[in-house]
C-alpha positions in Angstrom: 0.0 0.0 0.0 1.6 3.6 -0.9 -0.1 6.6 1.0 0.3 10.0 0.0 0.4 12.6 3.2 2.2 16.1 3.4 5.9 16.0 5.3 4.4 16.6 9.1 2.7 13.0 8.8 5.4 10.7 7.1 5.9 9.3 10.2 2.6 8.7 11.4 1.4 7.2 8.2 4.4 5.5 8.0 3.5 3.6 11.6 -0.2 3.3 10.3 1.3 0.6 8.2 1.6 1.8 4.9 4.4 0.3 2.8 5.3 3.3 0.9 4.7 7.0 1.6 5.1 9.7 -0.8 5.3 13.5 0.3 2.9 15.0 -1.4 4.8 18.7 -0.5 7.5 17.4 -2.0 6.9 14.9 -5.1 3.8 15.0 -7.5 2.2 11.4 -6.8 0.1 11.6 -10.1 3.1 11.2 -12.2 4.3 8.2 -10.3 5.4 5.3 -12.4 3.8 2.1 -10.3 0.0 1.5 -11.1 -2.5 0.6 -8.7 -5.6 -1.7 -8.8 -7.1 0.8 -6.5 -6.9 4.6 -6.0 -8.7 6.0 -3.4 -8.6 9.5 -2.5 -10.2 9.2 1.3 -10.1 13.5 1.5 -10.5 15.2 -1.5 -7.8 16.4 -2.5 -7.8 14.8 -6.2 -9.8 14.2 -9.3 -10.5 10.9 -11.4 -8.7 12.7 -14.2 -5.3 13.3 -11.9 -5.0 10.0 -10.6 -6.5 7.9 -14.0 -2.7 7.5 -15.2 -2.3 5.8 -12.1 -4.4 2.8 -12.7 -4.0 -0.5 -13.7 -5.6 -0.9 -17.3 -9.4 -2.8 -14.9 -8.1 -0.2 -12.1 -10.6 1.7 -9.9 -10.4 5.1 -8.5 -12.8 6.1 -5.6 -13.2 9.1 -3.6 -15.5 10.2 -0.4 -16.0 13.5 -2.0 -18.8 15.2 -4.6 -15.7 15.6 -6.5 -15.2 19.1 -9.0 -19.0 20.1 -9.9 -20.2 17.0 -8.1 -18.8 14.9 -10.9 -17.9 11.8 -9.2 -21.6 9.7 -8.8 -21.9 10.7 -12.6 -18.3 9.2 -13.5 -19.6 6.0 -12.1 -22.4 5.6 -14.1 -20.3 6.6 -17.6 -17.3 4.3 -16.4 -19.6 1.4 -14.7 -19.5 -0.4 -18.2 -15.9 0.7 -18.5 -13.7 -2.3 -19.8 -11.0 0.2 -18.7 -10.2 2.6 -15.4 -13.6 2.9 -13.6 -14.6 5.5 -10.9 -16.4 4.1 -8.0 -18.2 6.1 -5.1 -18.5 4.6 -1.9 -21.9 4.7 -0.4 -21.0 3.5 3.3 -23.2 1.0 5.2 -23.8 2.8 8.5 -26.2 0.6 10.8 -25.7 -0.7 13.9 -24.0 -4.1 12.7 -21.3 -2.0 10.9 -20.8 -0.3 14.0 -20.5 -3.1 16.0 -18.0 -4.4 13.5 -15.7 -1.2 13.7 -16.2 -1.4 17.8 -14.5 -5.5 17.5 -11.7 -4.0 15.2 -11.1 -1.4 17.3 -10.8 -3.1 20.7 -9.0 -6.3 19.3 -6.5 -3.7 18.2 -6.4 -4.6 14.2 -7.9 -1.1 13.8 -6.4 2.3 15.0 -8.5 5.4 14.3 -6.2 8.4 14.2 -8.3 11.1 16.2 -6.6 14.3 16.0 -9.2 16.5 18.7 -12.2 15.6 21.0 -14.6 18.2 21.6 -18.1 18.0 23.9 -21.3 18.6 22.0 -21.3 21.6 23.2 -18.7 22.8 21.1 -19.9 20.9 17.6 -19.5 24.3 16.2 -16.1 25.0 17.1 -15.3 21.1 16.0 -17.2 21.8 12.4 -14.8 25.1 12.3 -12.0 23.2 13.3 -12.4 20.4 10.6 -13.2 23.5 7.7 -9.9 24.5 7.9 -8.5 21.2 6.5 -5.8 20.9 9.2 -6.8 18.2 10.7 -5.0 14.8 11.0 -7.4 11.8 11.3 -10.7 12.0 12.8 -12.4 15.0 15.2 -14.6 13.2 17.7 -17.9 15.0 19.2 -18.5 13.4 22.5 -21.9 13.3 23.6 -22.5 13.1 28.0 -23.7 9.6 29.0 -23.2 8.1 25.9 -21.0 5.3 25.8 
Protein backbone atom coordinates (compact mmCIF):
# COMPACT_ATOMS: atom_id res chain seq x y z
CA UNK A 1 0.00 0.00 0.00
CA UNK A 2 1.58 3.58 -0.92
CA UNK A 3 -0.08 6.63 0.96
CA UNK A 4 0.29 10.01 0.03
CA UNK A 5 0.38 12.60 3.19
CA UNK A 6 2.22 16.11 3.45
CA UNK A 7 5.91 15.96 5.29
CA UNK A 8 4.42 16.63 9.06
CA UNK A 9 2.70 13.03 8.78
CA UNK A 10 5.37 10.70 7.06
CA UNK A 11 5.94 9.32 10.22
CA UNK A 12 2.64 8.67 11.43
CA UNK A 13 1.37 7.21 8.16
CA UNK A 14 4.40 5.48 8.01
CA UNK A 15 3.54 3.57 11.58
CA UNK A 16 -0.19 3.29 10.31
CA UNK A 17 1.27 0.65 8.19
CA UNK A 18 1.64 1.83 4.87
CA UNK A 19 4.42 0.28 2.81
CA UNK A 20 5.31 3.27 0.90
CA UNK A 21 4.71 6.99 1.61
CA UNK A 22 5.09 9.65 -0.79
CA UNK A 23 5.25 13.51 0.34
CA UNK A 24 2.91 15.01 -1.38
CA UNK A 25 4.79 18.65 -0.52
CA UNK A 26 7.47 17.42 -1.97
CA UNK A 27 6.89 14.91 -5.11
CA UNK A 28 3.78 15.03 -7.47
CA UNK A 29 2.24 11.44 -6.77
CA UNK A 30 0.10 11.61 -10.05
CA UNK A 31 3.11 11.16 -12.18
CA UNK A 32 4.29 8.21 -10.34
CA UNK A 33 5.43 5.32 -12.39
CA UNK A 34 3.82 2.07 -10.29
CA UNK A 35 -0.03 1.47 -11.11
CA UNK A 36 -2.48 0.62 -8.69
CA UNK A 37 -5.62 -1.66 -8.84
CA UNK A 38 -7.10 0.85 -6.54
CA UNK A 39 -6.87 4.56 -5.98
CA UNK A 40 -8.70 6.04 -3.39
CA UNK A 41 -8.55 9.48 -2.47
CA UNK A 42 -10.17 9.25 1.31
CA UNK A 43 -10.12 13.50 1.51
CA UNK A 44 -10.52 15.21 -1.49
CA UNK A 45 -7.78 16.37 -2.53
CA UNK A 46 -7.80 14.84 -6.20
CA UNK A 47 -9.81 14.16 -9.29
CA UNK A 48 -10.51 10.93 -11.37
CA UNK A 49 -8.70 12.67 -14.15
CA UNK A 50 -5.30 13.35 -11.88
CA UNK A 51 -5.01 10.02 -10.64
CA UNK A 52 -6.52 7.92 -14.00
CA UNK A 53 -2.75 7.50 -15.16
CA UNK A 54 -2.26 5.83 -12.08
CA UNK A 55 -4.41 2.81 -12.66
CA UNK A 56 -4.01 -0.51 -13.67
CA UNK A 57 -5.64 -0.91 -17.33
CA UNK A 58 -9.36 -2.83 -14.88
CA UNK A 59 -8.06 -0.22 -12.08
CA UNK A 60 -10.59 1.68 -9.91
CA UNK A 61 -10.43 5.08 -8.46
CA UNK A 62 -12.75 6.05 -5.59
CA UNK A 63 -13.17 9.10 -3.58
CA UNK A 64 -15.46 10.23 -0.39
CA UNK A 65 -15.97 13.49 -2.00
CA UNK A 66 -18.78 15.17 -4.58
CA UNK A 67 -15.71 15.63 -6.50
CA UNK A 68 -15.18 19.11 -8.99
CA UNK A 69 -18.96 20.09 -9.91
CA UNK A 70 -20.21 17.01 -8.10
CA UNK A 71 -18.76 14.86 -10.89
CA UNK A 72 -17.89 11.80 -9.17
CA UNK A 73 -21.58 9.72 -8.83
CA UNK A 74 -21.86 10.69 -12.63
CA UNK A 75 -18.33 9.17 -13.50
CA UNK A 76 -19.59 5.99 -12.11
CA UNK A 77 -22.44 5.62 -14.14
CA UNK A 78 -20.31 6.55 -17.57
CA UNK A 79 -17.29 4.28 -16.36
CA UNK A 80 -19.58 1.39 -14.71
CA UNK A 81 -19.47 -0.44 -18.17
CA UNK A 82 -15.93 0.69 -18.51
CA UNK A 83 -13.71 -2.34 -19.84
CA UNK A 84 -11.00 0.23 -18.66
CA UNK A 85 -10.24 2.58 -15.42
CA UNK A 86 -13.64 2.86 -13.60
CA UNK A 87 -14.65 5.47 -10.93
CA UNK A 88 -16.44 4.12 -7.98
CA UNK A 89 -18.23 6.12 -5.10
CA UNK A 90 -18.54 4.57 -1.85
CA UNK A 91 -21.91 4.68 -0.41
CA UNK A 92 -20.99 3.46 3.27
CA UNK A 93 -23.21 0.99 5.24
CA UNK A 94 -23.78 2.84 8.49
CA UNK A 95 -26.23 0.55 10.76
CA UNK A 96 -25.67 -0.74 13.92
CA UNK A 97 -24.04 -4.13 12.68
CA UNK A 98 -21.29 -2.05 10.88
CA UNK A 99 -20.80 -0.28 14.05
CA UNK A 100 -20.51 -3.14 16.01
CA UNK A 101 -17.99 -4.43 13.51
CA UNK A 102 -15.69 -1.23 13.68
CA UNK A 103 -16.15 -1.40 17.83
CA UNK A 104 -14.52 -5.51 17.48
CA UNK A 105 -11.70 -4.02 15.23
CA UNK A 106 -11.10 -1.41 17.33
CA UNK A 107 -10.81 -3.13 20.70
CA UNK A 108 -9.00 -6.30 19.30
CA UNK A 109 -6.49 -3.69 18.20
CA UNK A 110 -6.43 -4.60 14.21
CA UNK A 111 -7.91 -1.07 13.81
CA UNK A 112 -6.41 2.27 15.05
CA UNK A 113 -8.50 5.40 14.31
CA UNK A 114 -6.21 8.36 14.22
CA UNK A 115 -8.27 11.06 16.21
CA UNK A 116 -6.58 14.25 15.97
CA UNK A 117 -9.21 16.48 18.66
CA UNK A 118 -12.19 15.61 21.00
CA UNK A 119 -14.63 18.21 21.57
CA UNK A 120 -18.10 18.02 23.88
CA UNK A 121 -21.35 18.62 21.99
CA UNK A 122 -21.31 21.63 23.25
CA UNK A 123 -18.71 22.84 21.13
CA UNK A 124 -19.88 20.92 17.65
CA UNK A 125 -19.51 24.32 16.21
CA UNK A 126 -16.08 25.00 17.06
CA UNK A 127 -15.33 21.15 16.03
CA UNK A 128 -17.18 21.82 12.39
CA UNK A 129 -14.84 25.07 12.30
CA UNK A 130 -12.03 23.18 13.30
CA UNK A 131 -12.37 20.37 10.56
CA UNK A 132 -13.16 23.45 7.74
CA UNK A 133 -9.88 24.49 7.93
CA UNK A 134 -8.48 21.23 6.54
CA UNK A 135 -5.78 20.94 9.21
CA UNK A 136 -6.76 18.18 10.66
CA UNK A 137 -4.98 14.77 11.01
CA UNK A 138 -7.41 11.76 11.30
CA UNK A 139 -10.74 11.99 12.78
CA UNK A 140 -12.39 15.05 15.20
CA UNK A 141 -14.59 13.19 17.65
CA UNK A 142 -17.90 15.02 19.20
CA UNK A 143 -18.55 13.43 22.48
CA UNK A 144 -21.87 13.34 23.63
CA UNK A 145 -22.51 13.07 27.97
CA UNK A 146 -23.68 9.58 29.00
CA UNK A 147 -23.22 8.14 25.88
CA UNK A 148 -21.00 5.34 25.84
Amino acid sequence: MTAVCASEQVDLVAGLGADRVVDRTTTDFTTDSQRYDLVFDAVGKCSFPQCRSLLKPRGVWASTDMGPLSQNPLLVLVTRFSRGRRVLFPFPRIDREMVEYLKRLVESGQFTPVVDRTYPLGEIVEAYRYVETQQKIGNVVVTVAGAG
